[in-house]
Every structure is written in structure tokens, then in C-alpha cells.
N, C-alpha and C positions, 0 to 999 in steps of 0.2 A: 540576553536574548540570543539563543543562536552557538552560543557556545556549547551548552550540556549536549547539542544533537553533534554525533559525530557522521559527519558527512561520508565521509571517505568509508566508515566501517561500511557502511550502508552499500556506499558501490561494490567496494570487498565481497561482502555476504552474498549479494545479489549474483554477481560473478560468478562465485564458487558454487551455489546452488540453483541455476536460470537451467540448466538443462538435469538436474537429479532433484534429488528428495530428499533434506538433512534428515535422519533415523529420529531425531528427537523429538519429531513434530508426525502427527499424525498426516497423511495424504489423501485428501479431501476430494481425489480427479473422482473416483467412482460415485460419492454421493452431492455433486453440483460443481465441483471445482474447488480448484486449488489458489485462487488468485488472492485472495484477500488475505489467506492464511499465509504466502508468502509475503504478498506487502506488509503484514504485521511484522512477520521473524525477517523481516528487511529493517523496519523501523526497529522493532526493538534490540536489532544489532549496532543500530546508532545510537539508542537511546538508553538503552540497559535497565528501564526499570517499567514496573505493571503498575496498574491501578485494579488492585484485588475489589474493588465492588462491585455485591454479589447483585445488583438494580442496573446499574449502570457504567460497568467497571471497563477495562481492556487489559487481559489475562488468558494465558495460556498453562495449564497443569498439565493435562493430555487429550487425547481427544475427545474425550465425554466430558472434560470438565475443564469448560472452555468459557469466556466470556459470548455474546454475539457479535461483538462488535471485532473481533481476532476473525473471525472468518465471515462476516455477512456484509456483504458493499453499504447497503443503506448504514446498516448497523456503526460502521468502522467510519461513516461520513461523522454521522451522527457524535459520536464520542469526541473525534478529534476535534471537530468546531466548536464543542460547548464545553469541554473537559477543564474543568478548574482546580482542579484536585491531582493527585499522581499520576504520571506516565506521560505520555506526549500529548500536544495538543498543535490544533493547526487555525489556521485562516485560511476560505478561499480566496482565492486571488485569479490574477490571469495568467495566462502560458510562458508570455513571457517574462515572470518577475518569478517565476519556479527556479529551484536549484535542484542539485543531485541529493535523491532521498528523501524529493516530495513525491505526490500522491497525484494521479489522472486516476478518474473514473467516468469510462465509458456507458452509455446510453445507446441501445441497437434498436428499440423499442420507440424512443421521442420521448417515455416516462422514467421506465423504472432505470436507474444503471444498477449493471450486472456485470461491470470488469473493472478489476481495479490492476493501474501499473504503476510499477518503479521507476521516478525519474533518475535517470543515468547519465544523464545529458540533456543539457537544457539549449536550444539551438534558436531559443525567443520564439517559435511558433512551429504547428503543427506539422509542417515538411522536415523540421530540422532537429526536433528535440527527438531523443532515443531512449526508449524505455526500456525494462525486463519485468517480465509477466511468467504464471504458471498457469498452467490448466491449459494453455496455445502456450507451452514452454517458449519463452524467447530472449535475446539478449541483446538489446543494440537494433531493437526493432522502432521503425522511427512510426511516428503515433498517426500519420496520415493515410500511413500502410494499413491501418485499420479499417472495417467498413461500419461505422457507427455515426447516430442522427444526434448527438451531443455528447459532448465531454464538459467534465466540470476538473477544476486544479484547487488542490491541500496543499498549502504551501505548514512545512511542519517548524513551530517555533524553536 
């Protein structure tokens, strides 16, 4: 448990692309954002492998032929909590028991959440831990700095 995620790729990747666009992946800012599709190609830079199902999968080909769950906040909760089958899977947990290359998704609304970040840094609570996020490009933005009415935490196994 905990071994197949590589941690570190995940801070790497997020690093190298928190303020550009990797070419390989479609850029998702002009139709809703770009947040989820990077938390994916964050994760799947730790984790190396998809879950090609075509119901319920977490996959990326290009950008018309994508899973939901690779770019949709509920969608990408959804998968990682119940995913028994290929690719990563998670548990929520609390803030502080997160590491580097888990999963915050914000709630602006009190209902629906619509952001999702990279943890980068885990500092045991919402003043201290530091994420990176797309669509509000950021790197080493600490999660307090946000103005949202819930967050929930993916801790990824």
C-alpha cells in the first residue's frame, strides 16, 4: 500500500507544469477549467497507469476521448473513492493525515465542489499545507489562501 504511488513524480510534474500547459494533454481553461485535468496528469505522473472503463473508468486519450472522471471534480471524487479495479484509488481522510500527491477539493458554493488541488505540501492544516492548481495556475499556494465554504481531502493509496 503506498508504494506503486510515487510521490515525488507527482511533486516533479506539478512543479514543471503549475504555471504552462504539458502539449500532451488538452487545455481545458476556455471550456470550465483546467483543475481536475491537471490533478489527473499530477496523479497519473505518480501513478502510471489508467483504468480504460468505458462506464466508470479514469483515462485520458485526447481531449474528446476522455474518461469524466480525468477532468470533472465530482466525477474524479467519485472514481478515486470507489475504484476497485485499475489506476489509483483513494480514501477520504483529514488534512492532516494528507501527503504530497493527494487530492483537496474545494466547495465555493456549501454544495457542489468545483476545484480540485495538488497536495505539495502537507503542513497538518489549512494555514500550512501548500498546493498547485490550474485554471488559478498556482504553486505552493497554501489552501487557506482560498475563499471557499468546504473542502474535502483524497488521500491517494
Amino acid at each position: 500500500m503506498g508504494s506503486k504511488y510515487n510521490r515525488q513524480r507527482v511533486y516533479e510534474y506539478a512543479k514543471k507544469w503549475a504555471y504552462s500547459r504539458n502539449p500532451s494533454y488538452y487545455n481545458y481553461d476556455p471550456v470550465g477549467g483546467d483543475c481536475t485535468n491537471f490533478a489527473s496528469q499530477c496523479i497519473f505522473a505518480g501513478y502510471n497507469e489508467m483504468n480504460y472503463n468505458k462506464n466508470n473508468g479514469w483515462y485520458y486519450i485526447n481531449g474528446n476521448n476522455k474518461s469524466p472522471s480525468w477532468t470533472g471534480v465530482g466525477f474524479l471524487y467519485k472514481f478515486l473513492i470507489s475504484n476497485k479495479g485499475k489506476g489509483p484509488s483513494g480514501t477520504e481522510t483529514t488534512i492532516d493525515r494528507l501527503e504530497i500527491g493527494d487530492i483537496i477539493q474545494l466547495s465555493f458554493s456549501g454544495d457542489l465542489f468545483s476545484h480540485s488541488l495538488v497536495v505539495i505540501q502537507n503542513g497538518k492544516s489549512t494555514e500550512n499545507t501548500l498546493v498547485s492548481a490550474h485554471t488559478f495556475d498556482v504553486f505552493g499556494k497554501r489552501v487557506q489562501d482560498y475563499s471557499y465554504l468546504k473542502y474535502r481531502c483524497i488521500h491517494i493509496e
